[in-house]
TIRO-2110 file (N, C-alpha, C; in Angstrom, 1 decimal):
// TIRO-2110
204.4, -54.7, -23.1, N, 1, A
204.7, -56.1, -23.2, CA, 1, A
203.5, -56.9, -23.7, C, 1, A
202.3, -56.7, -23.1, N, 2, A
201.0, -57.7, -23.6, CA, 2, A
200.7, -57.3, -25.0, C, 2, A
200.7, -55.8, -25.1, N, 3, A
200.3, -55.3, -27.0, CA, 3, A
201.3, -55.8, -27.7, C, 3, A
202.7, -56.1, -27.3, N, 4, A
203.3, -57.0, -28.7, CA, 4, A
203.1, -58.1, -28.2, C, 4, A
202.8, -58.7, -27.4, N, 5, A
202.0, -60.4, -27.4, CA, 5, A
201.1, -60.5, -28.1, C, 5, A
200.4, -59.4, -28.5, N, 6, A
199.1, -60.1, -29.3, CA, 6, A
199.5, -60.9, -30.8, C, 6, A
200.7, -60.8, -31.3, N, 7, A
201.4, -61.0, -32.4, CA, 7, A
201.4, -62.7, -32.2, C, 7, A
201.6, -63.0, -31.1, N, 8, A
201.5, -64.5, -30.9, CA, 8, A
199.8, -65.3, -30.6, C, 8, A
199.1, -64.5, -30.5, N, 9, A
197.8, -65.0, -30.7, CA, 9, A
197.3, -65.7, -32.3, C, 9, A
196.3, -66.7, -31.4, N, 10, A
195.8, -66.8, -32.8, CA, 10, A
195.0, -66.2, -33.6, C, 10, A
194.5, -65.4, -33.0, N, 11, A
193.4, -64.1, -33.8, CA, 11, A
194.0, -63.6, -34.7, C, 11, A
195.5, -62.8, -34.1, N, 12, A
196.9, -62.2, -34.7, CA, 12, A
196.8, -63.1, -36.2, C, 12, A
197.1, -64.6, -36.3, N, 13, A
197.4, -65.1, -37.3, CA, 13, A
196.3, -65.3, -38.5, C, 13, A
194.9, -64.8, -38.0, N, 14, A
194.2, -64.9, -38.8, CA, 14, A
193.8, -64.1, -40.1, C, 14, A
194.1, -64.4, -41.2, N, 15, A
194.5, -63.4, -42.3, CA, 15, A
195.2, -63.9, -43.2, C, 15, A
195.2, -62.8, -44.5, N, 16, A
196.1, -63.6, -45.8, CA, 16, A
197.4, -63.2, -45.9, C, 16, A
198.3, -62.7, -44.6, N, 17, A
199.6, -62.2, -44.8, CA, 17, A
200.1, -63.8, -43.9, C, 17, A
201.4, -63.7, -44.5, N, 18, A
202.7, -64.4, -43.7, CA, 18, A
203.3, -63.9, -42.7, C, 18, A
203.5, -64.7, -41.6, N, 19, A
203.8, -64.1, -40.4, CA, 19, A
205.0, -64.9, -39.5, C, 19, A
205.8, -64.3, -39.0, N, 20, A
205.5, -63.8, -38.4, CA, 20, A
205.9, -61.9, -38.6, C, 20, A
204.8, -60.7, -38.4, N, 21, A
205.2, -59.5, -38.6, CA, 21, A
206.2, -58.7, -37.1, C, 21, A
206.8, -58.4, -37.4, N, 22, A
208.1, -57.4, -36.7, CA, 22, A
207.9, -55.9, -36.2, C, 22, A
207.1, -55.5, -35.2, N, 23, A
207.0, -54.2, -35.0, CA, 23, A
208.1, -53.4, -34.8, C, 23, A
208.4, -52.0, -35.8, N, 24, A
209.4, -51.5, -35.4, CA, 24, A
209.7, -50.4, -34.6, C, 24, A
210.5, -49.9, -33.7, N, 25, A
210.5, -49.6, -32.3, CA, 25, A
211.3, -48.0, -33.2, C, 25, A
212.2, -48.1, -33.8, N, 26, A
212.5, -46.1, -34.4, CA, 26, A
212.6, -46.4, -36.1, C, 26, A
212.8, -45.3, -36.5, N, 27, A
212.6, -45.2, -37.6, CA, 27, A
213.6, -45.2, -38.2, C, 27, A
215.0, -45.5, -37.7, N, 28, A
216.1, -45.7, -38.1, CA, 28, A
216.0, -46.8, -39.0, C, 28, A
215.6, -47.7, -38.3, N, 29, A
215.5, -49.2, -38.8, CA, 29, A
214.8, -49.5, -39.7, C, 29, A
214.0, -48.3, -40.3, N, 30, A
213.5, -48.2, -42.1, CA, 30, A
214.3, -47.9, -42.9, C, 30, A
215.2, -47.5, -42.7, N, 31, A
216.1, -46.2, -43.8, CA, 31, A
216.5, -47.5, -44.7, C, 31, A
215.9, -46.6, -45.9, N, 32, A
216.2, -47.5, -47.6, CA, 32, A
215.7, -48.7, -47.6, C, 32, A
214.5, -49.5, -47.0, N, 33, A
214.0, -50.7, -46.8, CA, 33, A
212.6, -50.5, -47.2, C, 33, A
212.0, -51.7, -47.7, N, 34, A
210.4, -52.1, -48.3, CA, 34, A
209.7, -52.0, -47.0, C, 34, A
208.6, -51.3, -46.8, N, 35, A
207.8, -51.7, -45.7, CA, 35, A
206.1, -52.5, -45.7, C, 35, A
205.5, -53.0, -45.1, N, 36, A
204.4, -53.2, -45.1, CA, 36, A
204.1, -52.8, -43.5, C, 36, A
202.8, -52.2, -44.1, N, 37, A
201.8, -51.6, -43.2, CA, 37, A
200.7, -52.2, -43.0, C, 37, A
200.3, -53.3, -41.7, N, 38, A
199.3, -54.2, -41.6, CA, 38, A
198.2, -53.6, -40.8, C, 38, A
197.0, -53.2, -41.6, N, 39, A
195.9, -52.8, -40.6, CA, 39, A
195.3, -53.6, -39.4, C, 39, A
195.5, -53.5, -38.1, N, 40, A
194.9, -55.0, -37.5, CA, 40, A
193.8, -53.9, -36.9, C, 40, A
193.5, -52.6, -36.5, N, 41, A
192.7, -52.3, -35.9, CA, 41, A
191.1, -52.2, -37.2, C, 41, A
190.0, -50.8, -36.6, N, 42, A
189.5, -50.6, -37.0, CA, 42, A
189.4, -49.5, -38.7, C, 42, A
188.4, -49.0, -39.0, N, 43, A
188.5, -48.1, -40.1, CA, 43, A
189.0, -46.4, -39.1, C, 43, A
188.2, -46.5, -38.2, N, 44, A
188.8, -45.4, -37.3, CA, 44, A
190.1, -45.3, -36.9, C, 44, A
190.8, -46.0, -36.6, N, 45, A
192.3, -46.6, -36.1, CA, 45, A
193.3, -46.2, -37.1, C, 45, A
192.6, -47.0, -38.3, N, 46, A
193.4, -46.7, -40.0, CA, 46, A
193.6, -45.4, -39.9, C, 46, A
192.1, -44.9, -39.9, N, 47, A
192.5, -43.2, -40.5, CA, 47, A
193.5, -42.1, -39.4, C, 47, A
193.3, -42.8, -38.4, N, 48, A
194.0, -42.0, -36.9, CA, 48, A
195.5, -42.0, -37.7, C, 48, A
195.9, -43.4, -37.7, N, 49, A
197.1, -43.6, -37.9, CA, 49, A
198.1, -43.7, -39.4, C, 49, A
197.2, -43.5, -40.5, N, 50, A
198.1, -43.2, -41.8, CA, 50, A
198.7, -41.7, -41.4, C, 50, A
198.2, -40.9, -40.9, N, 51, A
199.0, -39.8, -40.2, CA, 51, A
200.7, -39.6, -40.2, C, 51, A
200.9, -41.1, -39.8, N, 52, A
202.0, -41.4, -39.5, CA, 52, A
202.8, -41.4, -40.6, C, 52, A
202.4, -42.4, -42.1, N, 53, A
202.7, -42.8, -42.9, CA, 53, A
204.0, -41.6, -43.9, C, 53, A
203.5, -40.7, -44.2, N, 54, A
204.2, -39.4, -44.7, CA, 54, A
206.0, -39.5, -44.1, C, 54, A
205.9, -39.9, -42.5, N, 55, A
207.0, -39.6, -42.1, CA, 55, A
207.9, -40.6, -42.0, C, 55, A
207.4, -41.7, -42.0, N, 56, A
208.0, -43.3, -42.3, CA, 56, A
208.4, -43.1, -43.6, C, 56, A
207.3, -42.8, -44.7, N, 57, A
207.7, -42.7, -45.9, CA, 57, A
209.3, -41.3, -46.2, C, 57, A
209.3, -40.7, -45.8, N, 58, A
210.8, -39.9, -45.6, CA, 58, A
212.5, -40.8, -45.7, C, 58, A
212.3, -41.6, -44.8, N, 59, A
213.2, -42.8, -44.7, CA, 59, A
212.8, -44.1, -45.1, C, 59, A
211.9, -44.6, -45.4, N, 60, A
211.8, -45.9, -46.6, CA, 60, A
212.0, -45.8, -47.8, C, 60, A
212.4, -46.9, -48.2, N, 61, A
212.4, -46.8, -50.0, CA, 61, A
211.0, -47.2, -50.6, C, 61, A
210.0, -47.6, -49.8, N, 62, A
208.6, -47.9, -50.4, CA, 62, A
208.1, -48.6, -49.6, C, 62, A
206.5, -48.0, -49.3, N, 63, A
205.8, -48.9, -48.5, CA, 63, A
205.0, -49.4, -48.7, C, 63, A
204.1, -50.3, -48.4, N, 64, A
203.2, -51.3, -49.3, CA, 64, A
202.3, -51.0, -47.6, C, 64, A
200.6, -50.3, -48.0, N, 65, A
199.8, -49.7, -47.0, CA, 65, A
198.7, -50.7, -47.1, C, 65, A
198.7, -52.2, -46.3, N, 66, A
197.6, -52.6, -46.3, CA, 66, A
195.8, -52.3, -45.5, C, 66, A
195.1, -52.0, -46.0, N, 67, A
194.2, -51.4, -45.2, CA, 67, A
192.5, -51.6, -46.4, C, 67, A
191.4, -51.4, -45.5, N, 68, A
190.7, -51.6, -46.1, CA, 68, A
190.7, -51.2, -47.4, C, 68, A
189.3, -52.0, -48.5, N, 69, A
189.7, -51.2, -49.7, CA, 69, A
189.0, -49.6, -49.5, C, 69, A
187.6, -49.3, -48.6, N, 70, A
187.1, -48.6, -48.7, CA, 70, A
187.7, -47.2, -48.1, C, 70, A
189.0, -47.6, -47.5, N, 71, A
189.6, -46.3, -47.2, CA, 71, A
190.7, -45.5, -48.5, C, 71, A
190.7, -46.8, -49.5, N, 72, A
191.6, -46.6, -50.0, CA, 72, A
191.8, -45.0, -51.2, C, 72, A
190.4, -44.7, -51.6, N, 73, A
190.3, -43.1, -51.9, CA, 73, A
190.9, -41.9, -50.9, C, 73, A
190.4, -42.6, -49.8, N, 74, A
190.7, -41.3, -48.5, CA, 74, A
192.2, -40.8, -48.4, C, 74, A
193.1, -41.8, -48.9, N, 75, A
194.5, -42.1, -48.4, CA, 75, A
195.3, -41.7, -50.1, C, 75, A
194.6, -41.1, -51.3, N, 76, A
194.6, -40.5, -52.3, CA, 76, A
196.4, -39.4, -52.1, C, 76, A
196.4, -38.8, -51.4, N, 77, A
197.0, -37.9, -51.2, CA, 77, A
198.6, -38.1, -50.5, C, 77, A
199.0, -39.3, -50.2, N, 78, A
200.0, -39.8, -49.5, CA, 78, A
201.0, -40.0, -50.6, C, 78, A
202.4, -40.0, -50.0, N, 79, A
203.4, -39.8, -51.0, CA, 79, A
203.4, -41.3, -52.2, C, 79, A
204.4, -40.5, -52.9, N, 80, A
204.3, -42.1, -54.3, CA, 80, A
205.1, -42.7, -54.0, C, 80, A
205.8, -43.0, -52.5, N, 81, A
206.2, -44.2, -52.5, CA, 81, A
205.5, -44.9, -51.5, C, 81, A
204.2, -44.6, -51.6, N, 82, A
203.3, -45.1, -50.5, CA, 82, A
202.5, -46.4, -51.2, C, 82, A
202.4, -47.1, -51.8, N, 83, A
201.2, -48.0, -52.4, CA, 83, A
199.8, -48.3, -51.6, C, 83, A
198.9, -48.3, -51.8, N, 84, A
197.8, -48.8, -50.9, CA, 84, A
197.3, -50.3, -52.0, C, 84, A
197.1, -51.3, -51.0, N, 85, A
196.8, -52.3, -51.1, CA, 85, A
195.5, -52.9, -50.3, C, 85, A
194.4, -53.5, -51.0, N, 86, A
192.9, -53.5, -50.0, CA, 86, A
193.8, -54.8, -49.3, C, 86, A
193.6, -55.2, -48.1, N, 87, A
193.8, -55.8, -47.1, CA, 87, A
193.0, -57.1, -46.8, C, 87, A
192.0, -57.2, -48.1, N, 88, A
191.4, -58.1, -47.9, CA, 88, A
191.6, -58.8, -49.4, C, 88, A
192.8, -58.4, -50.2, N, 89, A
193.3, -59.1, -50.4, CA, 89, A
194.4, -60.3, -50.7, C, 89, A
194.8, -61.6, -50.9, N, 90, A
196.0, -62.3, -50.8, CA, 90, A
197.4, -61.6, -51.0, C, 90, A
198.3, -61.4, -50.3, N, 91, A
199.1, -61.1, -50.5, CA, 91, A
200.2, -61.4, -49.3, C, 91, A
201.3, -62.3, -49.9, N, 92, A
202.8, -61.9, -48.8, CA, 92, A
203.3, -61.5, -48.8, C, 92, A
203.7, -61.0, -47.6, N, 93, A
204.8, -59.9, -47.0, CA, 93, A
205.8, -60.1, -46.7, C, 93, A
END
């Protein structure tokens, strides 16, 4: 309950996405939909958890991976409906 509270902080809002963002609880609730992927942790965090990405990407129709730019070579290898986007660019979601 307190880690999706953080969504209502104002730390949460600080950044160039539109908000408010929607954490999703299974992965049912992707099937054939656009996703975005909001980095809020660290560079360590990112790389722990694109792990994930491969298998979200199975049931989405395309994800949009925001995350540092400097990870953005490392993450080379993830499927083509994966986009990576530097996170420290403008962009809404």
């Amino acid at each position: 309950r307190l880690y999706r509270s953080r969504c209502n902080s104002v730390w949460f809002r600080t950044g160039n996405f539109v908000y408010p963002l929607k954490p999703f609880d299974h992965y049912t609730e992707t099937a054939g939909k656009n996703i975005a992927v909001v980095s809020e942790g660290g560079l360590g965090d990112m790389i722990q958890f694109v792990r994930y990405i491969p298998m979200l990407a199975e049931v989405a129709e395309s994800i949009t991976l925001y995350t540092p730019a400097s990870l953005i070579p490392l993450f080379h290898d993830l499927p083509k409906n994966v986009t990576c986007v530097s996170s420290h660019s403008t962009h809404e979601i």
